[in-house]
N, CA, C and O atoms as a MOPAC input file, in Angstrom:
PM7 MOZYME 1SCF
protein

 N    233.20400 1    59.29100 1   248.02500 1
 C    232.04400 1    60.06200 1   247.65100 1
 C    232.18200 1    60.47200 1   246.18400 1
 O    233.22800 1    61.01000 1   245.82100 1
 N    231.39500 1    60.29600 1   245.50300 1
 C    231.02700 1    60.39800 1   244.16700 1
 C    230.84800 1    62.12300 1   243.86100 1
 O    230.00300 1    62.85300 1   244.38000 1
 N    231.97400 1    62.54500 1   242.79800 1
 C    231.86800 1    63.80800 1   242.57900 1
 C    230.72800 1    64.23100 1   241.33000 1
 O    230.66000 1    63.46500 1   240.36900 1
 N    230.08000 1    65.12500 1   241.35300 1
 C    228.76000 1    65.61200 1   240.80600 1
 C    229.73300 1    66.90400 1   239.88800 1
 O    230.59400 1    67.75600 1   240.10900 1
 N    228.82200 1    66.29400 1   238.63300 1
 C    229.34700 1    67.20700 1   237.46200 1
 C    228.11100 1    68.10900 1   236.77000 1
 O    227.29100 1    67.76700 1   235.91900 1
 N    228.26500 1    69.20900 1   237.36200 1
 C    227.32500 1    70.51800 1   236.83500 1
 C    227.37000 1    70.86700 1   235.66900 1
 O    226.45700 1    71.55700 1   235.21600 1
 N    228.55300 1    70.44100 1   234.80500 1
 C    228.72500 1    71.07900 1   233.54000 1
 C    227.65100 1    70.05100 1   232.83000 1
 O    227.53800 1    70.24700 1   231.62000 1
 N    227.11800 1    69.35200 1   233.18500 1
 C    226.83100 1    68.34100 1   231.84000 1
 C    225.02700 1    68.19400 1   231.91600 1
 O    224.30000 1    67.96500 1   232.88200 1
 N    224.81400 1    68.35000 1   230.96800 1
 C    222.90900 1    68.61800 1   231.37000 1
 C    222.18700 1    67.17500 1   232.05600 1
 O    221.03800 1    67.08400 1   232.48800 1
 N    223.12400 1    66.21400 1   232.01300 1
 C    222.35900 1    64.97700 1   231.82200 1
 C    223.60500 1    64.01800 1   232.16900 1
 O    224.26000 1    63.50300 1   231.26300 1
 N    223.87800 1    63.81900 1   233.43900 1
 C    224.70600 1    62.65000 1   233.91000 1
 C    224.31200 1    61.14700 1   233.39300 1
 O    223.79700 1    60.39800 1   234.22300 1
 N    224.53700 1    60.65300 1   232.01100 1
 C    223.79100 1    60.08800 1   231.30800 1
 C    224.53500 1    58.11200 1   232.56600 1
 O    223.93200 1    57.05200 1   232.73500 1
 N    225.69300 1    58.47400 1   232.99000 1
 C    226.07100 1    57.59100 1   234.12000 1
 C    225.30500 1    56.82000 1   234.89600 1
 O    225.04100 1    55.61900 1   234.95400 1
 N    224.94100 1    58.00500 1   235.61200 1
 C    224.25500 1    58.54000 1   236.80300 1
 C    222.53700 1    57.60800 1   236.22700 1
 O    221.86300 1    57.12800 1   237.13900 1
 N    222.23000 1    57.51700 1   235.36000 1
 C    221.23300 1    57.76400 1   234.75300 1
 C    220.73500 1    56.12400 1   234.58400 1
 O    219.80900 1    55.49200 1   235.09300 1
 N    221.77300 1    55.77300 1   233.65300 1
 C    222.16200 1    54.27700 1   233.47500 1
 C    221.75600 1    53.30100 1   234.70000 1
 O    221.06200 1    52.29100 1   234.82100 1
 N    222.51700 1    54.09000 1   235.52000 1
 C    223.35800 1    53.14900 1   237.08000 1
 C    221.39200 1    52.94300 1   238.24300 1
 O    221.02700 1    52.11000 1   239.07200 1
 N    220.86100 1    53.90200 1   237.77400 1
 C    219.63700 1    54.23600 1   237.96100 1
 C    218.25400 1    53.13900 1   237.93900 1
 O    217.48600 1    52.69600 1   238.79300 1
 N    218.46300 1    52.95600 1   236.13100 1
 C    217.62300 1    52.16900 1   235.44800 1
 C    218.41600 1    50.35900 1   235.11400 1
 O    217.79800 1    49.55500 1   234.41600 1
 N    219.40400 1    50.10300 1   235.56200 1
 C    220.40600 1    49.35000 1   235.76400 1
 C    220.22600 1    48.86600 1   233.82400 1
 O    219.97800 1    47.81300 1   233.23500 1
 N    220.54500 1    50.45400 1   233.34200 1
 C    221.06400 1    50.33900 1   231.95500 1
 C    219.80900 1    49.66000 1   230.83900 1
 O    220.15900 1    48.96400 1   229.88600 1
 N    218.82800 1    49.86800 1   231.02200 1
 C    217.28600 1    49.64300 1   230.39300 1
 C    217.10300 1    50.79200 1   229.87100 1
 O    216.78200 1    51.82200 1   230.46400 1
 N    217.36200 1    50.60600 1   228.41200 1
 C    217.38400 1    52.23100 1   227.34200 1
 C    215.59400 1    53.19000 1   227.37300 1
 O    215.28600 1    54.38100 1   227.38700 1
 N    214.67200 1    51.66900 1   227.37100 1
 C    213.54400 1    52.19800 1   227.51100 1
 C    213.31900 1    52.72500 1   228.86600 1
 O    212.90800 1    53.88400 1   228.90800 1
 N    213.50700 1    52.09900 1   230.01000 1
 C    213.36900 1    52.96500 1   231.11700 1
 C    213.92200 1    54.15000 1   231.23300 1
 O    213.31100 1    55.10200 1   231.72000 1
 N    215.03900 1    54.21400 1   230.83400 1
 C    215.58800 1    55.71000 1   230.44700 1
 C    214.95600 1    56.66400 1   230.28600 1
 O    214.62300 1    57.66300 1   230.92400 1
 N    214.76900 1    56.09200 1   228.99300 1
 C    213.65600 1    57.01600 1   228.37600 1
 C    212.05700 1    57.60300 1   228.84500 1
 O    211.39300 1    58.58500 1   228.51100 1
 N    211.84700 1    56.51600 1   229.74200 1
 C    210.63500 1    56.74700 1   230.20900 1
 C    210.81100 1    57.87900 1   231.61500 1
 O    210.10200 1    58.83900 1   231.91600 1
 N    212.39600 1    57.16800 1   232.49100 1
 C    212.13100 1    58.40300 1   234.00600 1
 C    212.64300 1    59.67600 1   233.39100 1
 O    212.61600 1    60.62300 1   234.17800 1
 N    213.22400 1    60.01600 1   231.87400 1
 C    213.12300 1    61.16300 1   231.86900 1
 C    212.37400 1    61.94900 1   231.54600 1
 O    212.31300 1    63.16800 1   231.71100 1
 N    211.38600 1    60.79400 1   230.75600 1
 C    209.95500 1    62.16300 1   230.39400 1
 C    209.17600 1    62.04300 1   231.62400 1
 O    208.40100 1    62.99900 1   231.59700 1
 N    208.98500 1    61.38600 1   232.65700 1
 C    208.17800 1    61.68000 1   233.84600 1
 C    209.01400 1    62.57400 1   234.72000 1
 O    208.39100 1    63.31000 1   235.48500 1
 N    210.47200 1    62.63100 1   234.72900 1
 C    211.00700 1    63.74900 1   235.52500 1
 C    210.65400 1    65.09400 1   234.82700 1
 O    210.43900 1    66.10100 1   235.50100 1
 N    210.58600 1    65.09700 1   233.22700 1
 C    210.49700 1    66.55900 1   232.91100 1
 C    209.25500 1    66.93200 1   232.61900 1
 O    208.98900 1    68.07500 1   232.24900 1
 N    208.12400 1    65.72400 1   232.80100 1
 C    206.99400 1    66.40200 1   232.84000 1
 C    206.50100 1    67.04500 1   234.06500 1
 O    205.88100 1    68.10700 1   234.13700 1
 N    206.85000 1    66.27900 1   235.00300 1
 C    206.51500 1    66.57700 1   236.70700 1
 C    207.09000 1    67.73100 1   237.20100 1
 O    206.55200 1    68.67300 1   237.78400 1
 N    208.63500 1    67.49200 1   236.80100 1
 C    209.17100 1    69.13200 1   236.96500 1
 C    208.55600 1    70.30600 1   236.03200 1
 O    208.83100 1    71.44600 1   236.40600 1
 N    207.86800 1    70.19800 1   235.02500 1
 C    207.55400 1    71.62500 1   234.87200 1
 C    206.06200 1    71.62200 1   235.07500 1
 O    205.40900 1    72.64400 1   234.86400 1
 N    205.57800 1    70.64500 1   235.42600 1
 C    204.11600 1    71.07400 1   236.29700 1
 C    204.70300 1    71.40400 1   238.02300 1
 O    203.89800 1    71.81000 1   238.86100 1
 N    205.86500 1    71.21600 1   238.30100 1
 C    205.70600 1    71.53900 1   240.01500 1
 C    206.69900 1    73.16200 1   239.28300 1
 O    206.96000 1    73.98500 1   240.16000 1
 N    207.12200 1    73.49300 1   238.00300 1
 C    207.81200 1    74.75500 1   237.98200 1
 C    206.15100 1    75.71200 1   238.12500 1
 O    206.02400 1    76.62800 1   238.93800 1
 N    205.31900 1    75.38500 1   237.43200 1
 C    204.04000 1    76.22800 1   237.52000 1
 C    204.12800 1    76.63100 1   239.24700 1
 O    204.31900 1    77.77400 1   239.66300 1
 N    203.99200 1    75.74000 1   239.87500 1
 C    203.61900 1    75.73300 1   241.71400 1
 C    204.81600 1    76.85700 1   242.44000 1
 O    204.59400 1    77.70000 1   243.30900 1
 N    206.12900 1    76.53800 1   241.75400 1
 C    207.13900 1    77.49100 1   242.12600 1
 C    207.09800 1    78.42300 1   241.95600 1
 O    207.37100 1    79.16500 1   242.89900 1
 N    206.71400 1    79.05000 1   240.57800 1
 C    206.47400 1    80.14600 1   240.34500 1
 C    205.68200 1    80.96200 1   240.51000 1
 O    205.83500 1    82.18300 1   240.47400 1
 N    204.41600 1    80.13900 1   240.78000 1
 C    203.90700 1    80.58900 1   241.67500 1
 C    203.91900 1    81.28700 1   243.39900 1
 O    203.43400 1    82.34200 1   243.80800 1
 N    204.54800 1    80.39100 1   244.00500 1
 C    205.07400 1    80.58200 1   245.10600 1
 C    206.23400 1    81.46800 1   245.14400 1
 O    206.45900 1    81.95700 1   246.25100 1
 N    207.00000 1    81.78000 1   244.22300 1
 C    208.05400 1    82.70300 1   244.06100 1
 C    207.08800 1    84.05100 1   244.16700 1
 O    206.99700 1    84.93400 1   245.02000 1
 N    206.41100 1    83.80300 1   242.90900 1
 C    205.11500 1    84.96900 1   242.79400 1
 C    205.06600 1    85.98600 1   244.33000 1
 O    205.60800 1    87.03200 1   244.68800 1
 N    203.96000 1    84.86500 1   245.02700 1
 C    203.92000 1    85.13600 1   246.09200 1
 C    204.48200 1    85.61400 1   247.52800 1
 O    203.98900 1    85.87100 1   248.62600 1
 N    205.95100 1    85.59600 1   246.86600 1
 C    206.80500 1    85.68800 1   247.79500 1
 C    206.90700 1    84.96800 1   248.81600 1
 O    207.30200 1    85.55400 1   249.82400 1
 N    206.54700 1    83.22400 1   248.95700 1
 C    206.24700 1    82.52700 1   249.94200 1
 C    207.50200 1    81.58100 1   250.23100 1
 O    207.49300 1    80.44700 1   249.75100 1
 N    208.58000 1    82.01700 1   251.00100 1
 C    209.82500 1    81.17200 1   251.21700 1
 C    209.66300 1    80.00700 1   251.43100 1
 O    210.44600 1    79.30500 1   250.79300 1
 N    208.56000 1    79.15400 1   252.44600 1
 C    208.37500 1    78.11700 1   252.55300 1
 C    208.36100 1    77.10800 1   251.79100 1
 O    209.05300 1    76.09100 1   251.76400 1
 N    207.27800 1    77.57200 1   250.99500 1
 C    206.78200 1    76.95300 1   250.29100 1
 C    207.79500 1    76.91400 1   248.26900 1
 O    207.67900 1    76.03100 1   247.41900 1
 N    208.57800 1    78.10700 1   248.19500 1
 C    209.33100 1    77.92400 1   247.66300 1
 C    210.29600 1    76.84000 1   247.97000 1
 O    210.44200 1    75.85900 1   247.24000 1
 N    210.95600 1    77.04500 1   249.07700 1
 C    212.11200 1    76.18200 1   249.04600 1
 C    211.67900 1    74.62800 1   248.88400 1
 O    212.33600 1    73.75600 1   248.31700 1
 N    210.20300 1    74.46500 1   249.62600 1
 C    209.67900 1    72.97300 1   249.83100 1
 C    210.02000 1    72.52300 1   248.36800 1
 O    210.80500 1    71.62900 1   248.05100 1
 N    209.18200 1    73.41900 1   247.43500 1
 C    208.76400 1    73.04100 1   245.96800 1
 C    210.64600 1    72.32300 1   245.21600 1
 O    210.98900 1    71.31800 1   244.59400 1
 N    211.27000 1    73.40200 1   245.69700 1
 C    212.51600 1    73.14600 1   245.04500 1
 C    213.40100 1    71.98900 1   245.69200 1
 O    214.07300 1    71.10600 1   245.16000 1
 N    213.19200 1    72.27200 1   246.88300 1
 C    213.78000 1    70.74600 1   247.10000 1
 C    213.09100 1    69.54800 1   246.65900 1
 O    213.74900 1    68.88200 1   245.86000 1
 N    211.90300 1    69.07300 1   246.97200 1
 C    211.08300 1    68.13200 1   245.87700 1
 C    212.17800 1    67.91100 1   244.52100 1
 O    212.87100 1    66.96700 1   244.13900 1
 N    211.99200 1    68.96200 1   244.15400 1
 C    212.13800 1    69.17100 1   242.38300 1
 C    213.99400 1    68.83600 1   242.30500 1
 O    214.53200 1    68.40400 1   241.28500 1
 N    214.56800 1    69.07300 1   243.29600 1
 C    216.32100 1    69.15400 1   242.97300 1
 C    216.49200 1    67.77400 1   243.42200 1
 O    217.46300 1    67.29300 1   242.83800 1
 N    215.84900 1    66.79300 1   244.36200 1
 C    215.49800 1    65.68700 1   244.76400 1
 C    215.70900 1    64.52100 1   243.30200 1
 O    216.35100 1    63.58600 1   242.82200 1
 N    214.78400 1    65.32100 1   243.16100 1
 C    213.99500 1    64.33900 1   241.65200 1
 C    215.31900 1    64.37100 1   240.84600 1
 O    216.04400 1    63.38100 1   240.74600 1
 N    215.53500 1    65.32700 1   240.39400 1
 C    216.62600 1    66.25100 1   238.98500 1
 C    218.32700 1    64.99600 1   239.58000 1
 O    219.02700 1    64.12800 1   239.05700 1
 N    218.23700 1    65.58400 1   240.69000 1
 C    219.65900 1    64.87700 1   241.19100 1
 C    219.35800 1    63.20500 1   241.12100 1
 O    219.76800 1    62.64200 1   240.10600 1
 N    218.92600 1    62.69300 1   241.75700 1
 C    218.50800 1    60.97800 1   241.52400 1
 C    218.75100 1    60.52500 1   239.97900 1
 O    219.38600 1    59.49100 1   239.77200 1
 N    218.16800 1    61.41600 1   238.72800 1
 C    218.69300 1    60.62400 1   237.78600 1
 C    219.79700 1    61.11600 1   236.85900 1
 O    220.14400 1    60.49300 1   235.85600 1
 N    220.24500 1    62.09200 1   237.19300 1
 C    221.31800 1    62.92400 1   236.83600 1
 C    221.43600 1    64.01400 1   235.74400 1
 O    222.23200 1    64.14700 1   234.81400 1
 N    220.32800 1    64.78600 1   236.18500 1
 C    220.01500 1    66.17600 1   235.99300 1
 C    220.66300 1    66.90900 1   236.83400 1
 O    220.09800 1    67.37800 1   237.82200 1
 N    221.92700 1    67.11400 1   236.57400 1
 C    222.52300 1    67.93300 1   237.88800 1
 C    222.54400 1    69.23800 1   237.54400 1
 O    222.83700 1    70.14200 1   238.32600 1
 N    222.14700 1    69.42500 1   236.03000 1
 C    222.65400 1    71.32300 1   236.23000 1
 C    221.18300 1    72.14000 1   236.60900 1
 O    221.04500 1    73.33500 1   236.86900 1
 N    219.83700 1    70.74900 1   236.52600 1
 C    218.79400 1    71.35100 1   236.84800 1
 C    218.93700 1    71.22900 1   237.86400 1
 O    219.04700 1    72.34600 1   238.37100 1
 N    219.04600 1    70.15600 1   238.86400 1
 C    219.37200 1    69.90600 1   240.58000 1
 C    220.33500 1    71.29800 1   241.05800 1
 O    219.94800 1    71.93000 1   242.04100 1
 N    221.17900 1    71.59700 1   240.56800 1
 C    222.07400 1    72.93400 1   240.57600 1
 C    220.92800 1    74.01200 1   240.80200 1
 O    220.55600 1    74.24700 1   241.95200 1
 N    220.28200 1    74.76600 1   239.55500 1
 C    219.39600 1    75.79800 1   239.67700 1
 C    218.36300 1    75.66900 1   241.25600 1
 O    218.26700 1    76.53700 1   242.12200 1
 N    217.80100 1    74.52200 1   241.23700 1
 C    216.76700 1    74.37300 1   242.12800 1
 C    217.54500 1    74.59300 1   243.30500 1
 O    217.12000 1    75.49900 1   244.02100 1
 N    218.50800 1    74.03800 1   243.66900 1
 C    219.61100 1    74.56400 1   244.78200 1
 C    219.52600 1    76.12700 1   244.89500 1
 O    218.84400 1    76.70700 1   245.73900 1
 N    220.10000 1    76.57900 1   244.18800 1
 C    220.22100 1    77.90500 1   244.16300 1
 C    218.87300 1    78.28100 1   244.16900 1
 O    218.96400 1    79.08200 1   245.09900 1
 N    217.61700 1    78.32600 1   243.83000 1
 C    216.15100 1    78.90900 1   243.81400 1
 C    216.06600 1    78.28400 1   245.50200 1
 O    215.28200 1    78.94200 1   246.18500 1
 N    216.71000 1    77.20000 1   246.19900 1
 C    216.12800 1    76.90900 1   247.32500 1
 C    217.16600 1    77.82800 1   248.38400 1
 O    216.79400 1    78.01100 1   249.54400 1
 N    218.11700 1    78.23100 1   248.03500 1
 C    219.27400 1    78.77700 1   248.92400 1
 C    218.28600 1    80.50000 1   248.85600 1
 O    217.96400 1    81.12500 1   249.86700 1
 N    217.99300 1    80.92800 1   247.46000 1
 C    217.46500 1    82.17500 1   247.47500 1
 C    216.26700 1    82.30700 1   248.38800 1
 O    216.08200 1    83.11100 1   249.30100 1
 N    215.56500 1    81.42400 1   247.97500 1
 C    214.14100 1    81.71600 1   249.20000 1
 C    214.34100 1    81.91700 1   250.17000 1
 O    213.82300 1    82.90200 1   250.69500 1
 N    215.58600 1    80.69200 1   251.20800 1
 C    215.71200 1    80.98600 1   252.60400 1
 C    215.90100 1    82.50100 1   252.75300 1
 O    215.33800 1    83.12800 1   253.65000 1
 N    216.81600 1    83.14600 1   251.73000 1
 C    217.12500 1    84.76700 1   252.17000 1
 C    216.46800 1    85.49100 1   251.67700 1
 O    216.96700 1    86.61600 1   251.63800 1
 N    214.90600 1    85.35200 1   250.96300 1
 C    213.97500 1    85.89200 1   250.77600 1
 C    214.35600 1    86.55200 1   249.47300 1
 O    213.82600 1    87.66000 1   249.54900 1
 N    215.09500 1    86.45700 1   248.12700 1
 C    215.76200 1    87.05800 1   247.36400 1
 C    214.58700 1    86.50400 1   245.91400 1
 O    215.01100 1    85.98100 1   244.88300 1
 N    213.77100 1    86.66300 1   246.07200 1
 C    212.73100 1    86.74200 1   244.73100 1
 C    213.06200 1    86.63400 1   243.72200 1
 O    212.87500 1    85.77000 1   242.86600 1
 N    214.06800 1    88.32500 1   243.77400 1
 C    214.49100 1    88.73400 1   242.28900 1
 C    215.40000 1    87.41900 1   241.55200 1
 O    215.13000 1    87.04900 1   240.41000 1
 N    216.49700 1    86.78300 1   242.36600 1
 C    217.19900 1    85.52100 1   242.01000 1
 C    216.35400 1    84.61200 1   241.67800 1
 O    216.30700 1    84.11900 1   240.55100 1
 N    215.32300 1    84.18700 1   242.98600 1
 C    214.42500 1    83.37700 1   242.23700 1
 C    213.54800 1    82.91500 1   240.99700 1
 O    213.44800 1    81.87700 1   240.34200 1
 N    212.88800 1    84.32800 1   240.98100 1
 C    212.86900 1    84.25500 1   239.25900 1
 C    213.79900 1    84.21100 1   238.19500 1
 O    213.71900 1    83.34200 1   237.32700 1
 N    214.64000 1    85.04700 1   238.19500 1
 C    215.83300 1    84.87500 1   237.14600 1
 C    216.36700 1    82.85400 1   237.70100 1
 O    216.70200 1    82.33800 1   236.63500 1
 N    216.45200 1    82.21900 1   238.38100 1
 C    216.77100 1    80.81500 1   238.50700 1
 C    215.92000 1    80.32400 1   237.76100 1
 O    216.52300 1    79.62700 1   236.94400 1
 N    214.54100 1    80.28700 1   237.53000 1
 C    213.27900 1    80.05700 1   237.28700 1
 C    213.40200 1    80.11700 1   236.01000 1
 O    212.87000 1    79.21400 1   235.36400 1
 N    214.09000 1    81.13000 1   235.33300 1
 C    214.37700 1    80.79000 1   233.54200 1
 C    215.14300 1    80.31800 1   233.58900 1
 O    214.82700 1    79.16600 1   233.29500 1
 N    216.87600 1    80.39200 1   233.92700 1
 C    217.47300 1    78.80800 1   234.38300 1
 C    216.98600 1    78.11400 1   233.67600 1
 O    217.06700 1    77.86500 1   232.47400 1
 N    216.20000 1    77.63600 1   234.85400 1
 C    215.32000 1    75.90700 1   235.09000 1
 C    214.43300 1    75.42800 1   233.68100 1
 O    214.26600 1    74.36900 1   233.07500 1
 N    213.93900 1    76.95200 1   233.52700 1
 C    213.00200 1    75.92000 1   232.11600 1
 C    214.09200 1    75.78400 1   231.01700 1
 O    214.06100 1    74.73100 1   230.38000 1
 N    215.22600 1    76.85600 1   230.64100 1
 C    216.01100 1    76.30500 1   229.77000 1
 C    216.89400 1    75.17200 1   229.79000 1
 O    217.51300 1    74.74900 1   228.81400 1
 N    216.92500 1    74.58100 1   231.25700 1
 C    217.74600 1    73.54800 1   231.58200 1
 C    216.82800 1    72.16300 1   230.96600 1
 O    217.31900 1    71.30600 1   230.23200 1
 N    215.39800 1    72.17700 1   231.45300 1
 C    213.59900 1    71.28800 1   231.52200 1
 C    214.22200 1    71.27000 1   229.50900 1
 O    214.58400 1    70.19300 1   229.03400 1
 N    214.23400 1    72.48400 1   228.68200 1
 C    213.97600 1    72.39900 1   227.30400 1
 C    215.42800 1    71.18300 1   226.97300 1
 O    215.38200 1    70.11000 1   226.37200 1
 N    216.55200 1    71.83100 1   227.59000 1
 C    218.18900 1    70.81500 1   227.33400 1
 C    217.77500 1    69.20100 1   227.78000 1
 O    218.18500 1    68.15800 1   227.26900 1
 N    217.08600 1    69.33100 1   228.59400 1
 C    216.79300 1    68.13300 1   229.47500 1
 C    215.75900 1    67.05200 1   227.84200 1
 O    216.09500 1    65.97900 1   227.34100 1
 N    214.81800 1    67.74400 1   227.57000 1
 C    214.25100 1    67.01600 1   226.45300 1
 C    214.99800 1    66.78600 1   225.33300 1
 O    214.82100 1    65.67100 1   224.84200 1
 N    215.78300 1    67.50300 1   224.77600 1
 C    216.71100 1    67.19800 1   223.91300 1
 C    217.71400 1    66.30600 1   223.84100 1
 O    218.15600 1    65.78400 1   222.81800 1
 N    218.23600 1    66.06200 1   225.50300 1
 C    218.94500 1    64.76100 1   226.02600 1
 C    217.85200 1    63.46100 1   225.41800 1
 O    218.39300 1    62.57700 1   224.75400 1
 N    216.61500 1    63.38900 1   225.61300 1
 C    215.48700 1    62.67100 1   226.25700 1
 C    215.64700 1    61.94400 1   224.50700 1
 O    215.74200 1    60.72900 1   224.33200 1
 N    215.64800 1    62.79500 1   223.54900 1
 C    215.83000 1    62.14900 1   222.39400 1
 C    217.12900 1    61.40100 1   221.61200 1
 O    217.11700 1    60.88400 1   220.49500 1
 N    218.26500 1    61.51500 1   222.57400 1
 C    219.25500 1    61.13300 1   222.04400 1
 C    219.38300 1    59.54000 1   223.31700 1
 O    220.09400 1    58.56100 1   223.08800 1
 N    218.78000 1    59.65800 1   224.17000 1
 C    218.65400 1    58.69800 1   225.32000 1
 C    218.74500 1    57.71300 1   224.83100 1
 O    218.68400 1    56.68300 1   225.50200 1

């Protein structure tokens, strides 16, 4: 089993092994992962808003789904944790994860240019 490295914004490996090493595809699933993730962060935060566990955790698993597949693991990380908080109804975490996530979404584009 393949060990997952949180420290690194961008399992650029992981990433490669993905697009079977096509620099432009690269480039392309990471601007559709970080555009999609911060239109489904609007829906979360929303739903955090709301205090709606369900529908929180749904949103975040989606989203840690996505993040983990191309090796966004420290965003796949946050969304974990925003999906572990909802089950116990913990908001306040949720939001504070929720800035997390967009500063992870901003690291994530900055990868996107060195890709």
């Amino acid at each position: 089993m393949k060990t997952i490295d949180t420290t690194a914004v961008l399992d650029r490996q992981q990433l490669r092994d993905v697009t079977l090493d096509d620099e432009e595809l690269m480039r392309e699933i990471l601007a559709l992962l970080i555009d999609d993730t911060s239109q489904q962060m609007v829906l979360l935060k929303s739903a955090i808003t709301e205090k709606d566990p369900l529908k929180t955790v749904r949103l975040a698993h989606y989203c840690k789904g996505a993040c983990a597949n191309v090796g966004a693991n420290r965003a796949a990380h946050v969304l974990k944790q925003i999906e572990q908080d909802a089950v116990r109804r913990d908001f306040q975490e949720c939001t504070a994860s929720l800035s997390s996530l967009a500063l992870e979404i901003d690291l994530l584009r900055t990868e996107m240019v060195t890709a």
